[in-house]
Structure formats: C-alpha cells, structure tokens
N, C-alpha and C positions, 0 to 999 in steps of 0.2 A: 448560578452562583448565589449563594447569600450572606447576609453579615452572620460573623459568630465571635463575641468577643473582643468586636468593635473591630474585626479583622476580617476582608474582602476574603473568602475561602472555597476553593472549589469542589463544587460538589463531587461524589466520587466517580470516576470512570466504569462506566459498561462495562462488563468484561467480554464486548462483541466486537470485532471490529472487520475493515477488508482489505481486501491485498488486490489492487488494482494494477497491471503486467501489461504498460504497453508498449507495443512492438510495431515495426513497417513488415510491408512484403516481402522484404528480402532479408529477415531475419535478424532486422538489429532491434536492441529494446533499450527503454531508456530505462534509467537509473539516477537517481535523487540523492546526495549526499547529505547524510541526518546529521545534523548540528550538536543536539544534546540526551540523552546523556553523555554520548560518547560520537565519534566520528565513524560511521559507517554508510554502506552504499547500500541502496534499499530501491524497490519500484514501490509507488505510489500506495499507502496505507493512511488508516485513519479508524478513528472509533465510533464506534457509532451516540449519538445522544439519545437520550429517554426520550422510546417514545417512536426513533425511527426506524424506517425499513431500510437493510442493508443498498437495495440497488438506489436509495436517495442518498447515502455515504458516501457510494464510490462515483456517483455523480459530486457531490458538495467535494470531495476531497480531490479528487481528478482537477475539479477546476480549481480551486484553492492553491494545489499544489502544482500547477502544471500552467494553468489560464486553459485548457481544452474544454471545449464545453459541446460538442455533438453528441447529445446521449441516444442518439441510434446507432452508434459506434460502439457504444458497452452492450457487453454481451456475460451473462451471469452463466458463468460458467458448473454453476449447481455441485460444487465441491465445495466444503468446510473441510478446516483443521484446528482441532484443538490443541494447543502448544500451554506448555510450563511459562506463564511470564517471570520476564528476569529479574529478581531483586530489586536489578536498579529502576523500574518502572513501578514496582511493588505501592509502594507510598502514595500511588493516584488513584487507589483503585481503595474498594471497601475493605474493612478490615477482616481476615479470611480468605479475600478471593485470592485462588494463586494459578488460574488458570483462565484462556482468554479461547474464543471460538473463533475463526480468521475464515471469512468468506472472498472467494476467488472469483477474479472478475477480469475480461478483457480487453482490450482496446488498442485497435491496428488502423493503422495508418499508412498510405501508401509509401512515403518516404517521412525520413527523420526532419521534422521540424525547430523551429528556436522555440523555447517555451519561456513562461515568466515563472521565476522563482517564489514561494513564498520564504524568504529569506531569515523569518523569524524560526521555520523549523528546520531549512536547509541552506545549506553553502554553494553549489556547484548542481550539474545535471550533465551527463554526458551520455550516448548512444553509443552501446559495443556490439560484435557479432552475439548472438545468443552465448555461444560458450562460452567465451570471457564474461557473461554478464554473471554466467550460473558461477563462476571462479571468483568471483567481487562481491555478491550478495554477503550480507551476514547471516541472517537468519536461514532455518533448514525451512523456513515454510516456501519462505521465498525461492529459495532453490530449487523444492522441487512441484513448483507451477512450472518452474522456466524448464526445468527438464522432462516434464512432459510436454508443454510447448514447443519446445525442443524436436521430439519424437513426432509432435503431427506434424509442422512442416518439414521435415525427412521424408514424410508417408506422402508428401504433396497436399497436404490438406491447409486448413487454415481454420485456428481456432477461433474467429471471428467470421 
C-alpha cells in the first residue's frame, strides 16, 4: 500500500491468482461463503502479491482462509485458467486489466474437519457431497476443478 493524496490506497491487484478445492476421502469438499461483493459459495481462492509464487498463495490463503496449514497436503495440480474478471472486481485491479489466470490446487483430508473463518472475507463454510458442491459453486472455474475431481474419484483415484 502507499499514501496518494493524503489517502491510505491499494496498490493494484495481480491479475494471478488460485483456486485451492479442498475435499476428504469420501468425497465431500468444502466451501467458503464470500461476504462481498456479493454472497456466494466459492472453495478457497486468493491473489497472488508481487513478487509471489503461486504454491506460497495457496499456502498463505488455505491457512488465512480456512486456519489448515499442512503444506504436504497441497498438491499443484499444474492446470491454469484464464477467466473474464467480473465488473464488479474490475476497480482493484490496473486499469486495462480485464482478465485474471487462476492456478489449481488441492488439498484432501481424510474427513471433514471444523475450520476457522477469516470472517472479514466470509460468512459461513459448510462440506457437501462433491455434486451439490459443483451445483453451489459460483464461478465456472470452480466448477469445473470440482468436475474433474469429480471424474478421478469415480475412476477410484485421488487427486491428491
């Protein structure tokens, strides 16, 4: 951050950020409910700051947002997507950018735990079957991590 204007102002957002999808063994995942701009149901994201590497993000934002902090449990699942950011996020980012890179990452757990909120960016956290989570998600990036998630444990595998 720096002054401009005699006014505290943040500097502009990355336009990088990760989509952290975590799940237990038996196929439930959690989910985060995003405070602002608007109310929706999201797994674990965040931007990255100048400067970092995406697997120190979805470490810094995993535990942020959740209190989990095992990072031999994240697994960089070596997919990117680049998505249209929305409008409504538009204003934090430099002027121009209208597109954000979203790196995918995962982290399984044998059962569904109580986690701690960071309540400044969410409301609520609840664990669903994978399908209901892919039918609550907002975003299409989100959706389709959990739908190929989805696909490897069907196959008996485990993305982690």
């Amino acid at each position: 951050m720096h002054l401009a204007r005699s006014k505290l102002v943040a500097a502009p957002r990355r336009p990088e950020s990760v989509l952290v999808v975590v799940y237990t063994d038996d196929g439930q995942v959690l989910l985060l409910q995003r405070r602002s701009p608007f109310e929706f149901w999201q797994s674990v994201t965040g931007s990255l700051d100048p400067g970092e590497h995406h697997e120190d993000t979805a470490q810094r934002e995993l535990a942020e947002e959740t209190g989990l902090v095992d990072r031999d449990r994240l697994l960089d699942r070596k997919l990117s997507r680049t998505f249209v950011i929305d409008p409504r996020w538009r204003d934090r980012y430099a002027k121009g950018v209208t597109e954000n890179t979203e790196h995918e990452w995962h982290y399984r757990l044998a059962g569904a735990v109580d986690i701690k909120l960071d309540d400044s960016e969410h409301t609520a956290f609840r664990w669903l079957p994978i399908d209901e989570a892919i039918d609550a998600v907002w975003s299409w990036t989100n959706k389709e991590a959990l739908r190929a998630l989805q696909a490897e444990l069907r196959r008996g595998g485990h993305a982690v």
